[in-house]
N, C-alpha and C positions, 0 to 999 in steps of 0.2 A: 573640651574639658580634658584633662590630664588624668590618666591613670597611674596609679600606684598601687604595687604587690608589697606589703610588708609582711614577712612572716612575722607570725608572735605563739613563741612556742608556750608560754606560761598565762596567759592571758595578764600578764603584771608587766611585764618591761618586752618593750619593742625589740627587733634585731634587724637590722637593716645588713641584708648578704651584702657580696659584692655583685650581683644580682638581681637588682634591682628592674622592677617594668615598671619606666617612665615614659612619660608626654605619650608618645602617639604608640607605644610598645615594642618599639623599637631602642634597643641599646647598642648605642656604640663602645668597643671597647674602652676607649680612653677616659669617658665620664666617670668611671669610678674606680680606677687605677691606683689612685692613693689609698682607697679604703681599702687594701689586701689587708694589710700592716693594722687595722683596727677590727678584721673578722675573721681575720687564721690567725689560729694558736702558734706561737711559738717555734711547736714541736708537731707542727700538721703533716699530716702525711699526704701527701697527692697521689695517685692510681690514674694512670690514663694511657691514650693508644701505645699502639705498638711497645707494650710491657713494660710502659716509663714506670718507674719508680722514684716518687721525690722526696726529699723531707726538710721541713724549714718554712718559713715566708719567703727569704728569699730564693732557692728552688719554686714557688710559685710565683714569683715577679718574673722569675728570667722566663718561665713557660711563656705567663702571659703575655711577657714581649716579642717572644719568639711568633708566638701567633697574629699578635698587631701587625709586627711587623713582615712577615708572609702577606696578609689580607688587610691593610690598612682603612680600609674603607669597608670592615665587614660590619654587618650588624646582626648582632645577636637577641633574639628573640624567644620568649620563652611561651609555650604553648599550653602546659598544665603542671600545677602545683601544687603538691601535697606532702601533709606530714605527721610523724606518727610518732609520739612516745617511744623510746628505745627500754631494753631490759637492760643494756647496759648505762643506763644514764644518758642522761639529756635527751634530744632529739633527731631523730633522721626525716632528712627532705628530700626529696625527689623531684627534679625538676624534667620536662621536656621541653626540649629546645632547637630552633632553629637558627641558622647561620648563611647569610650572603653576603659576596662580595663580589672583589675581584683578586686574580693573583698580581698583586704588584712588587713585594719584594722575595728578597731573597729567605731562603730557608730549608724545610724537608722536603715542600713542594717541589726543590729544585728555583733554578733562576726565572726570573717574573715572566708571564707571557701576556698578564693581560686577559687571560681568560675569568668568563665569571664563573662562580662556583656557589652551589649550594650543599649544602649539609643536616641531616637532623644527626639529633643526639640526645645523649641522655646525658644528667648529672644529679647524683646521691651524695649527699654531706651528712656527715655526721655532726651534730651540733652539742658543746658539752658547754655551760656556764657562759654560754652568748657570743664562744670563740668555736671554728671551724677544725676541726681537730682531725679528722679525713674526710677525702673527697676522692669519688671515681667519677671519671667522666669516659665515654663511651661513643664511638663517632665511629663511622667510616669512613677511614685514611684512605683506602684504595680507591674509596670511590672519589674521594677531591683529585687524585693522578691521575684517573679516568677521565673525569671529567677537561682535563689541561690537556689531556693526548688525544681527545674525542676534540675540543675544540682547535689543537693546531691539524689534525687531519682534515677537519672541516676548512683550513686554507688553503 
């Protein structure tokens, strides 16, 4: 049987993130890739490692590729989800999550090695009229280079 996470911030109309936990709980990035452009705002603002600052949908497409394309075969997984009325309007989510893959392309990891890598993390969205208007997401970077320098020592 198939699981599905829907937020529903209003108890009246659904929101399907791009974040979505299908089939077995497991997400790959590329299933819901299209849907950036239908759950961020416009004018969203993204917050994440090493003191990115983005603003735009597309500043969050190029992330998102940047990261497919690093871990192609990662799957991201989300572990607890919850969410609360904001005082500034609409709603903040909080998602935990986990991520495995492997390093196969190129990127901030550096050149592919092959190594597999896992990660947790956190991600906080701000949710205002059904669209994604900020999001921080929170990971350990050092620990994925760790991980790639710890498996090519291990050759």
């Amino acid at each position: 049987m198939a699981t599905q996470v829907i937020w529903n911030g209003n108890d009246v109309d659904g929101f399907y993130t791009s974040h979505l936990v299908t089939g077995t709980g497991r997400h790959t990035q590329y299933s819901h890739l299209g849907k950036i452009k239908d759950v961020y705002a416009p004018n969203v603002q993204w917050h994440g490692p090493l003191m990115k600052e983005l603003y735009g949908q597309a500043a969050v497409i190029h992330q998102t590729l940047a990261l497919i394309g690093m871990i192609p075969d990662g799957a991201w997984m989300p572990q607890h989800i919850c969410s609360n009325p904001c005082d500034e309007g609409g709603t903040k989510v909080a998602v935990r999550w986990i991520m495995e893959g492997h390093h196969l392309g190129y990127g901030e990891l550096g050149k592919p090695t092959g190594e597999r890598l896992f990660v947790m993390g956190m991600s906080r969205y701000h949710i205002v009229n059904g669209k994604i208007v900020d999001e921080w997401v929170v990971y350990d970077h050092l620990a994925l280079l760790a991980q790639i320098k710890l498996g090519q020592m291990e050759e």
